[in-house]
FIKOLZA-1660 file (N, C-alpha, C; in steps of 0.1 Angstrom, whole numbers, plus 5000, padded with zeros to 4 digits):
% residues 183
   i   px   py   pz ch aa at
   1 9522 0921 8039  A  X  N
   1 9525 0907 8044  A  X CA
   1 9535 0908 8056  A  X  C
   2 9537 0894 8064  A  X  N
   2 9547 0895 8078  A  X CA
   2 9554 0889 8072  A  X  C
   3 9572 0893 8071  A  X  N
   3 9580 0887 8068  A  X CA
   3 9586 0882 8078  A  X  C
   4 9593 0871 8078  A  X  N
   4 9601 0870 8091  A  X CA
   4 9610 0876 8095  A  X  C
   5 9618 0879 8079  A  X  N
   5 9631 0888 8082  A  X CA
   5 9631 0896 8069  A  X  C
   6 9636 0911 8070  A  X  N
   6 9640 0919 8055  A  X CA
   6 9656 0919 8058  A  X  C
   7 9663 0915 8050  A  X  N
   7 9675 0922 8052  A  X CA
   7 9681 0933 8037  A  X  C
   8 9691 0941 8045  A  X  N
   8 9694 0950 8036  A  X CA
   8 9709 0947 8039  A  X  C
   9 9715 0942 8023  A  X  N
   9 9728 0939 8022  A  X CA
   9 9732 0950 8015  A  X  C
  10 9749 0946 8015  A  X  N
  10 9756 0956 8005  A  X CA
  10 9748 0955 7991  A  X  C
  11 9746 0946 7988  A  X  N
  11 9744 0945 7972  A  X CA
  11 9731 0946 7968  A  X  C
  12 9718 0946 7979  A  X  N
  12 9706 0948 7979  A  X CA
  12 9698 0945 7991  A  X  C
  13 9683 0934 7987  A  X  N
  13 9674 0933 7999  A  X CA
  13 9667 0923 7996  A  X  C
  14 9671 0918 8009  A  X  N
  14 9665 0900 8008  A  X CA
  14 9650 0901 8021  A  X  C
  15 9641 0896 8011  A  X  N
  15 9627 0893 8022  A  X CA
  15 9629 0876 8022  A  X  C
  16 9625 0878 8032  A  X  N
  16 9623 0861 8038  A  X CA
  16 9606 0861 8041  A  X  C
  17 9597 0854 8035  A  X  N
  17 9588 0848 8040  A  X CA
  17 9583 0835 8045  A  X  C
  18 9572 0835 8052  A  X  N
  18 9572 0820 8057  A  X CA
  18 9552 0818 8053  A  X  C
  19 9550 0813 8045  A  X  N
  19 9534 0816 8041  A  X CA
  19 9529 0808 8051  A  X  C
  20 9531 0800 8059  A  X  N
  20 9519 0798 8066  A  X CA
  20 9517 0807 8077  A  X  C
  21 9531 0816 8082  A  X  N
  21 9522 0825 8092  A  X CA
  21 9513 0836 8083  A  X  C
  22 9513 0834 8074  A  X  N
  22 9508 0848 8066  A  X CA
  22 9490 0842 8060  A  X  C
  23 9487 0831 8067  A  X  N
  23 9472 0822 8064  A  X CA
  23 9473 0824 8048  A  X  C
  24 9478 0819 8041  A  X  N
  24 9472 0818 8026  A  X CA
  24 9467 0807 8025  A  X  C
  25 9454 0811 8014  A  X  N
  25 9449 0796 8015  A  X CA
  25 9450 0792 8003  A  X  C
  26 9452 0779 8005  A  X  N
  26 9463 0771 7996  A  X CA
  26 9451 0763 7982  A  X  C
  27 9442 0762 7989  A  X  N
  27 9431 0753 7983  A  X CA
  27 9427 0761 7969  A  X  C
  28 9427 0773 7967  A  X  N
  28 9426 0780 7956  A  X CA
  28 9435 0775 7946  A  X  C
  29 9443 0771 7949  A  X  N
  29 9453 0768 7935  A  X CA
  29 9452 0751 7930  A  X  C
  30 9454 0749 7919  A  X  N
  30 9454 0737 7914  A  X CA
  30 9461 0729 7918  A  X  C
  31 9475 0737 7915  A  X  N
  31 9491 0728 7918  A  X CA
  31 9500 0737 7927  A  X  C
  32 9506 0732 7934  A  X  N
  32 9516 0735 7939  A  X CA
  32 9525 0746 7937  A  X  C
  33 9528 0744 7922  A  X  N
  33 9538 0756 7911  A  X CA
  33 9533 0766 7913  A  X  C
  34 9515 0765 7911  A  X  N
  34 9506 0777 7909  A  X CA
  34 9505 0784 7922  A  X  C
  35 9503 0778 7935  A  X  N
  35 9507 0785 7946  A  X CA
  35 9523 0794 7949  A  X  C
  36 9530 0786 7942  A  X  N
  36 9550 0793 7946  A  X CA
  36 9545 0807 7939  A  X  C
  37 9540 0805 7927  A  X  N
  37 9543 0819 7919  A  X CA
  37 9533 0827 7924  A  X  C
  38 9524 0826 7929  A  X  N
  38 9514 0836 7930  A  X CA
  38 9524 0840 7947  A  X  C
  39 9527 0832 7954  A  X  N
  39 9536 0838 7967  A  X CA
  39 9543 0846 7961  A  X  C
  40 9554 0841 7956  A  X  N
  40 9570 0848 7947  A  X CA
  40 9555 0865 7943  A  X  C
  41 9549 0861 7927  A  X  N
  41 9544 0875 7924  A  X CA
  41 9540 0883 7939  A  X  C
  42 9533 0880 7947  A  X  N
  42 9529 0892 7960  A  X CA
  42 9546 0891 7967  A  X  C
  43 9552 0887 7970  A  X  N
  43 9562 0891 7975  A  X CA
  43 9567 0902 7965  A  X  C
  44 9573 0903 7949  A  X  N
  44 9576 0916 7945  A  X CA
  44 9568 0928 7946  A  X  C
  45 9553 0923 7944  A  X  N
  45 9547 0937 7944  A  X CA
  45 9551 0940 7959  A  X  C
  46 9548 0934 7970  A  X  N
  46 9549 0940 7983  A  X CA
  46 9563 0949 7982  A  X  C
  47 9570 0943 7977  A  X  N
  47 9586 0947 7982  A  X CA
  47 9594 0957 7972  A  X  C
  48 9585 0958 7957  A  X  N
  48 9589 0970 7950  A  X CA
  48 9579 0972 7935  A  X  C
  49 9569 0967 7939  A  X  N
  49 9557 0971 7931  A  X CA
  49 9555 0958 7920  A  X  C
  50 9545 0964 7913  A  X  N
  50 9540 0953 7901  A  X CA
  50 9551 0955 7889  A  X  C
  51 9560 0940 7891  A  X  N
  51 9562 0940 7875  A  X CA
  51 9560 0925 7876  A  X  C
  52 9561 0920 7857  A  X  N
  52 9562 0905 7856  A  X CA
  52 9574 0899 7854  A  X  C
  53 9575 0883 7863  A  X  N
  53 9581 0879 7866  A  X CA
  53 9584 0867 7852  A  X  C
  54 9598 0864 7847  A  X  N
  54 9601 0859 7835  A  X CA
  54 9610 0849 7841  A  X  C
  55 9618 0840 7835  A  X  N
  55 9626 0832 7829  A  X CA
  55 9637 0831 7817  A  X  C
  56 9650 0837 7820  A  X  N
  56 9659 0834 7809  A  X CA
  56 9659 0815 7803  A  X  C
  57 9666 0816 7793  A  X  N
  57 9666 0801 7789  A  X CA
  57 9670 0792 7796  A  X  C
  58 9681 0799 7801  A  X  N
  58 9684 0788 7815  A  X CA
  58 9677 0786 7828  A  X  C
  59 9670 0794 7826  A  X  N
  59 9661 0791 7841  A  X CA
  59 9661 0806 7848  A  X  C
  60 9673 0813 7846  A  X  N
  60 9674 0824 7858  A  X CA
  60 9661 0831 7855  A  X  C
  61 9652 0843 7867  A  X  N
  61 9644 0848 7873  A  X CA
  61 9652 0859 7866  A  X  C
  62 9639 0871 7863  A  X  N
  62 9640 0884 7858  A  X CA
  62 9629 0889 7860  A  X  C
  63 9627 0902 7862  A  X  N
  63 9622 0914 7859  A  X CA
  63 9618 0922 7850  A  X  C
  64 9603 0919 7842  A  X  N
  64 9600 0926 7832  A  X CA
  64 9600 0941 7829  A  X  C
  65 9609 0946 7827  A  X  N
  65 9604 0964 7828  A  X CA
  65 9615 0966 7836  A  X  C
  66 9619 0963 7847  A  X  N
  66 9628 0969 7860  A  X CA
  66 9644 0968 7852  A  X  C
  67 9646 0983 7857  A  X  N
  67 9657 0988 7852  A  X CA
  67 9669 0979 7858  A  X  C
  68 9682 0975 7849  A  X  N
  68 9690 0963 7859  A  X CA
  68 9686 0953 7865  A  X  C
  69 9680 0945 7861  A  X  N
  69 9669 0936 7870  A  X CA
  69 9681 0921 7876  A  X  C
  70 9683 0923 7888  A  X  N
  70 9691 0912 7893  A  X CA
  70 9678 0906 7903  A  X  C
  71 9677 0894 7900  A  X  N
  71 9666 0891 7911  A  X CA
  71 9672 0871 7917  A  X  C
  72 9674 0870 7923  A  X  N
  72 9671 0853 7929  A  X CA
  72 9664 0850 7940  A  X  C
  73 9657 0840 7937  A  X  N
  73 9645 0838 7943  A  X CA
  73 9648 0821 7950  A  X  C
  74 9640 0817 7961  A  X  N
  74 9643 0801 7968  A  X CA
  74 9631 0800 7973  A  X  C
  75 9628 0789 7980  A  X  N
  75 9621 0784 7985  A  X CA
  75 9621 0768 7990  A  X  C
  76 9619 0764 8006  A  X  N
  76 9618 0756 8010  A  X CA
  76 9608 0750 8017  A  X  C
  77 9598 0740 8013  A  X  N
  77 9585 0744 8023  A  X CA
  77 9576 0752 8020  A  X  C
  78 9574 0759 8031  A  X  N
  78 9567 0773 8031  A  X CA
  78 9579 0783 8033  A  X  C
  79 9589 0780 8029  A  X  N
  79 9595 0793 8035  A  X CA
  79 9602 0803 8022  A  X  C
  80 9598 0811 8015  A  X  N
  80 9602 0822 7999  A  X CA
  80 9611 0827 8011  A  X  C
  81 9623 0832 7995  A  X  N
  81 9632 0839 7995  A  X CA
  81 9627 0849 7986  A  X  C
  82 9631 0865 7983  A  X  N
  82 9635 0870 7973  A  X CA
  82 9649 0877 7975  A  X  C
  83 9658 0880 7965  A  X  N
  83 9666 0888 7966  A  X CA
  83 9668 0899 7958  A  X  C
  84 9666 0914 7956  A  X  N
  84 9668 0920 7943  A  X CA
  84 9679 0928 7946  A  X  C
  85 9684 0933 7934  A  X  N
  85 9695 0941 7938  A  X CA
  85 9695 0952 7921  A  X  C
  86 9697 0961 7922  A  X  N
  86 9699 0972 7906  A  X CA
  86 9718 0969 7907  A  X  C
  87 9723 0965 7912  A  X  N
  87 9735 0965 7911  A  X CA
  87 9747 0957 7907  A  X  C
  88 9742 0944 7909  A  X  N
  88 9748 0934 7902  A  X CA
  88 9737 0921 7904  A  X  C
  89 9746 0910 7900  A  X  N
  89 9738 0899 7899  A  X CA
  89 9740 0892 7913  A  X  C
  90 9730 0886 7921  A  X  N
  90 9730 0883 7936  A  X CA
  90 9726 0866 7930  A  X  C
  91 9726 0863 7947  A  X  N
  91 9717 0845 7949  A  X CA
  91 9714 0848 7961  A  X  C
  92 9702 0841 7964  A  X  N
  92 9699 0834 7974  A  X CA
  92 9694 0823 7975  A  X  C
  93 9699 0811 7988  A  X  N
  93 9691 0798 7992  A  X CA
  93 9687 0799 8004  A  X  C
  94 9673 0793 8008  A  X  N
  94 9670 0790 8022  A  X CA
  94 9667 0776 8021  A  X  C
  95 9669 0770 8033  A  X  N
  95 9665 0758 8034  A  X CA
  95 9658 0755 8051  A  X  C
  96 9653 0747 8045  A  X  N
  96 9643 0744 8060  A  X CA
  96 9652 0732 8066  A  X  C
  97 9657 0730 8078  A  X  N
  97 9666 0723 8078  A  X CA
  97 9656 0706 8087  A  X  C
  98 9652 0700 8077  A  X  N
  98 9642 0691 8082  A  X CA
  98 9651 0669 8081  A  X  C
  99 9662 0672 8078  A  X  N
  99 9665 0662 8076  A  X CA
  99 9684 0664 8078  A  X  C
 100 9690 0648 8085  A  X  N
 100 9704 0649 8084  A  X CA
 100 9708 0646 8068  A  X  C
 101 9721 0657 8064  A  X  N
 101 9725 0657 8055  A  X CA
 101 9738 0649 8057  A  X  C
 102 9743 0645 8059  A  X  N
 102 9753 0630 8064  A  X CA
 102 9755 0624 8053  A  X  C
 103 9748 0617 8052  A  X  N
 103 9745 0600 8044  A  X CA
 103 9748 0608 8028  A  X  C
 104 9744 0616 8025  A  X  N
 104 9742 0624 8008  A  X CA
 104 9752 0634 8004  A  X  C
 105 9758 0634 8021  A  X  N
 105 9772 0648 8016  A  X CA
 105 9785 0651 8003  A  X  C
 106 9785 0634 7999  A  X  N
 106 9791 0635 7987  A  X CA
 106 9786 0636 7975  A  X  C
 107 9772 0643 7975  A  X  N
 107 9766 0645 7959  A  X CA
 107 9774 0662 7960  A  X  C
 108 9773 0666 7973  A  X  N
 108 9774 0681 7971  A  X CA
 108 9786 0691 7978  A  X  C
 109 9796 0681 7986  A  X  N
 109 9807 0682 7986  A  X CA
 109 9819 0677 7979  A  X  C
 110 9833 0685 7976  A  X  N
 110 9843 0682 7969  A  X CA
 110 9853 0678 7978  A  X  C
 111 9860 0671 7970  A  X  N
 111 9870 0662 7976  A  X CA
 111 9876 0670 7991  A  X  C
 112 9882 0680 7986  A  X  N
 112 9889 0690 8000  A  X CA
 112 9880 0691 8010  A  X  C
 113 9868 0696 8011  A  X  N
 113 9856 0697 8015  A  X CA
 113 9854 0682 8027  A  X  C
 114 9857 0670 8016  A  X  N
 114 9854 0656 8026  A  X CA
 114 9859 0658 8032  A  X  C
 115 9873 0664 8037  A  X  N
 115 9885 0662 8045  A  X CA
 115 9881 0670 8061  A  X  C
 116 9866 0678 8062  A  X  N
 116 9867 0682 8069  A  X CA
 116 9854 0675 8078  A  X  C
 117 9852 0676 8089  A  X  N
 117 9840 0665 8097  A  X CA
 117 9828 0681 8102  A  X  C
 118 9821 0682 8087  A  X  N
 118 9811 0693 8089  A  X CA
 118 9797 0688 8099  A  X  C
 119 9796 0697 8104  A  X  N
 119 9782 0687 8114  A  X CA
 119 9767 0695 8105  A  X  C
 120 9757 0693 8106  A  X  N
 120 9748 0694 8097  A  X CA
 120 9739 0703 8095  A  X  C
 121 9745 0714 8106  A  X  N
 121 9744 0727 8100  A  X CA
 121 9750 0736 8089  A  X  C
 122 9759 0730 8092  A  X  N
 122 9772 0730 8084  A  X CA
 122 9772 0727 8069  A  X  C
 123 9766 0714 8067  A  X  N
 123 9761 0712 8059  A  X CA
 123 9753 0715 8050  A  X  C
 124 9744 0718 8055  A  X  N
 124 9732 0730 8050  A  X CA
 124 9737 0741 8045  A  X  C
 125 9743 0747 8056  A  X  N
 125 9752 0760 8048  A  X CA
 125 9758 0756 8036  A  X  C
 126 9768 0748 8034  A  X  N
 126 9777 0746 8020  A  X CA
 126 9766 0747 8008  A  X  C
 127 9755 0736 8013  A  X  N
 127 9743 0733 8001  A  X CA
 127 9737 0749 7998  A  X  C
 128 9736 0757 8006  A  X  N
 128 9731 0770 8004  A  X CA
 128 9736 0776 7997  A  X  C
 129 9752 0780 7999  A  X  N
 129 9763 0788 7994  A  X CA
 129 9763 0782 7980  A  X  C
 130 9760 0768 7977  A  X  N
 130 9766 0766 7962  A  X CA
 130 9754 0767 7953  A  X  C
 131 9742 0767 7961  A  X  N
 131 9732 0775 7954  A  X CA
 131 9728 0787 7949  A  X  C
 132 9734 0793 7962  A  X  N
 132 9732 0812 7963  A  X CA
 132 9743 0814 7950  A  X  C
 133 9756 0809 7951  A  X  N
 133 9764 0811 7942  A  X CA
 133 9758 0807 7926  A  X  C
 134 9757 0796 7924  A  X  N
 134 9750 0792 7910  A  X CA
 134 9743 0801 7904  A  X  C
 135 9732 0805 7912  A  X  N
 135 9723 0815 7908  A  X CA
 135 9729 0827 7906  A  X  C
 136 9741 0834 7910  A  X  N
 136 9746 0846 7911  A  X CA
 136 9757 0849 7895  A  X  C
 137 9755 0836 7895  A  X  N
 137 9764 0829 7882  A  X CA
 137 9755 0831 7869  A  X  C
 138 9741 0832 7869  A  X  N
 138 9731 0821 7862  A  X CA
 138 9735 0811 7857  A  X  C
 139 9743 0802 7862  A  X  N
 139 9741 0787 7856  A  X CA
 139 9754 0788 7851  A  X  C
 140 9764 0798 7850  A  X  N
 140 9774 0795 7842  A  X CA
 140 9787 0784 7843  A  X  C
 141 9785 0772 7847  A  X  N
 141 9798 0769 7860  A  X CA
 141 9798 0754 7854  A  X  C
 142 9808 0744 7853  A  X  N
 142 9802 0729 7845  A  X CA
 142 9797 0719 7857  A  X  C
 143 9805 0724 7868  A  X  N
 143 9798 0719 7882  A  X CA
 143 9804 0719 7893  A  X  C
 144 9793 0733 7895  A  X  N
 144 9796 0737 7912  A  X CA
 144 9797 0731 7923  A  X  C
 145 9793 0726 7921  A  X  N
 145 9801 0713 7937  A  X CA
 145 9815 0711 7937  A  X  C
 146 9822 0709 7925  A  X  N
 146 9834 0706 7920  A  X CA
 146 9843 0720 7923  A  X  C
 147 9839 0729 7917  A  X  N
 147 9847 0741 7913  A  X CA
 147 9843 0752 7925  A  X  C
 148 9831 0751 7935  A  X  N
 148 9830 0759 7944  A  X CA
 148 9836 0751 7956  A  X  C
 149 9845 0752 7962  A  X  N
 149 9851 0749 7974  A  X CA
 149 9845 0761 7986  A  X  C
 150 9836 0756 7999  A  X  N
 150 9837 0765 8013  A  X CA
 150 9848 0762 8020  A  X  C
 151 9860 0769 8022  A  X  N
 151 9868 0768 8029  A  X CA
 151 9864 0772 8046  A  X  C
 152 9856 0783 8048  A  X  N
 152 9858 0783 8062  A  X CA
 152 9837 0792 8064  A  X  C
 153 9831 0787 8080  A  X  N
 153 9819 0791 8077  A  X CA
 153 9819 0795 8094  A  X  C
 154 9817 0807 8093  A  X  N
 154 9817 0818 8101  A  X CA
 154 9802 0815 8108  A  X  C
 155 9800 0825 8123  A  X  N
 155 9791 0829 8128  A  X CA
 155 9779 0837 8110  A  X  C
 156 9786 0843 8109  A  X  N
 156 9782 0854 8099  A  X CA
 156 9784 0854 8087  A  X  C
 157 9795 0852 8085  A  X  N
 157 9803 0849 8067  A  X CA
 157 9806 0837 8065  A  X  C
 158 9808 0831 8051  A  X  N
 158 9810 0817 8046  A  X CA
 158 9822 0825 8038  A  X  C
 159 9827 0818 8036  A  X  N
 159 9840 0820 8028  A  X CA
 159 9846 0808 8013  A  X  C
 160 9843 0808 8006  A  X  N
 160 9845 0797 7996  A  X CA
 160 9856 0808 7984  A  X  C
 161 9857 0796 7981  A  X  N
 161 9871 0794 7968  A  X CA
 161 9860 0793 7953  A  X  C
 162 9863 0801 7939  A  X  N
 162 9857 0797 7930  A  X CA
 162 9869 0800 7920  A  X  C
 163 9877 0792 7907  A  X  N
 163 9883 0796 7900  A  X CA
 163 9894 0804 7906  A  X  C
 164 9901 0797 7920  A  X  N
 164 9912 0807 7929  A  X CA
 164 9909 0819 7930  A  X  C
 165 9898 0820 7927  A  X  N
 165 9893 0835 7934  A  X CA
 165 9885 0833 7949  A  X  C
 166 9883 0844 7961  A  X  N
 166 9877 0844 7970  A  X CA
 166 9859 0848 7971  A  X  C
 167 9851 0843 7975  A  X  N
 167 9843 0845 7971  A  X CA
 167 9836 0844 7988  A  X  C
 168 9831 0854 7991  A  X  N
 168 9821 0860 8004  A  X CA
 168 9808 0857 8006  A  X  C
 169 9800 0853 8016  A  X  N
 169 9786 0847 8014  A  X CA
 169 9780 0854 8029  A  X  C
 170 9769 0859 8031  A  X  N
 170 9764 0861 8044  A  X CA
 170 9755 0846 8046  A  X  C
 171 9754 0848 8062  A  X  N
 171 9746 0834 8065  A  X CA
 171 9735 0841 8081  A  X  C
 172 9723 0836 8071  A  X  N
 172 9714 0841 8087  A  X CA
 172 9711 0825 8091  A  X  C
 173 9710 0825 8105  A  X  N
 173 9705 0810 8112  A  X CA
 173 9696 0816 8119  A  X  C
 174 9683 0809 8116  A  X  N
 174 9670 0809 8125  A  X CA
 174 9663 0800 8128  A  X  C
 175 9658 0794 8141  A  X  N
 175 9654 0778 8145  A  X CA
 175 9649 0770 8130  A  X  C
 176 9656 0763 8128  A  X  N
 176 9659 0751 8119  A  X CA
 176 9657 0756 8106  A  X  C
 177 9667 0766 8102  A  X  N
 177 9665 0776 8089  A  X CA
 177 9676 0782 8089  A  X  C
 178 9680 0781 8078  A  X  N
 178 9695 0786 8073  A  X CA
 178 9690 0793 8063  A  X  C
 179 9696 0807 8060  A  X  N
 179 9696 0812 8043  A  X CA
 179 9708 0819 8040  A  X  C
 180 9710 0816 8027  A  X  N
 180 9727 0824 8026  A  X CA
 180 9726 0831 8014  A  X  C
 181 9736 0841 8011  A  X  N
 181 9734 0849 8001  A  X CA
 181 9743 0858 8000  A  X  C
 182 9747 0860 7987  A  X  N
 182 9762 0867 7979  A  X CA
 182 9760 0879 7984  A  X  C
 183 9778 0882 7987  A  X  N
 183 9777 0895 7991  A  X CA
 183 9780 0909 7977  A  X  C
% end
């Protein structure tokens, strides 16, 4: 498959796809859902062979068989994430950046966060980081918008606050596409 981007982080390796340059044809599938997973399934085999893809109770993505299986997976559009890692637990979010986030900023920003006049890439970013994080969490948190604070958002690095701890994010930007993901 053509990815748009592979990256290799400290903590693993993130493919980025975008299925429409990759012509899948869509009409094969019933639903929607049934198209994501059949993308998501050929993205693992492409990127580390055949295993099957599961669901903890909470939702988190796994690895049937694969030794240490840390996996987070996104999607916006046409645009899949994966991220795996044997080493710890990761996240990733991408978003297709198709609309101003302005008007809605206070579902997903915290009070400190208002105080700052983010413009809407910016924006994007936070919504990414408190996803990428969640997922890196599986779900453990009462509510991340609240408890994850982005203090500062770099060319390259995001920087947020969790439980007065520091917490590090990479950020790739590509024409109207943001994806972020735990370091």
């Amino acid at each position: 498959m053509k990815y748009l981007k592979i990256i290799k982080s400290q903590s693993g390796t993130i493919w980025l796809l975008d299925s429409d340059e990759n012509l899948f044809d869509k009409s094969q599938f019933k639903t929607k859902k049934e198209f994501e997973k059949h993308i998501i399934s050929r993205m693992i085999e492409d990127s580390i062979g055949e295993y099957d893809l599961s669901h903890l109770e909470n939702g988190s993505p796994f690895l049937v068989g694969f030794e240490e299986p840390n996996i987070s997976i996104s999607h916006s559009a046409n645009l899949f994430a994966i991220y795996i890692s044997k080493e710890k637990n990761v996240g990733v979010d991408v978003e297709l950046m198709t609309k101003q986030l302005t008007p809605g900023r206070h579902y997903f920003l915290n009070h400190q966060e208002m105080k700052t006049n983010w413009n809407n890439e910016n924006l994007y970013a936070i919504w990414c980081a408190k996803e990428a994080y969640y997922k890196s969490i599986k779900g453990n948190v009462k509510a991340i918008n609240e408890e994850l604070t982005i203090l500062k958002i770099g060319e390259q690095e995001i920087r947020g606050q969790f439980n007065n701890e520091i917490v590090l994010f990479s950020i790739e930007r590509m024409k109207g596409i943001i994806l972020v993901y735990t370091k």
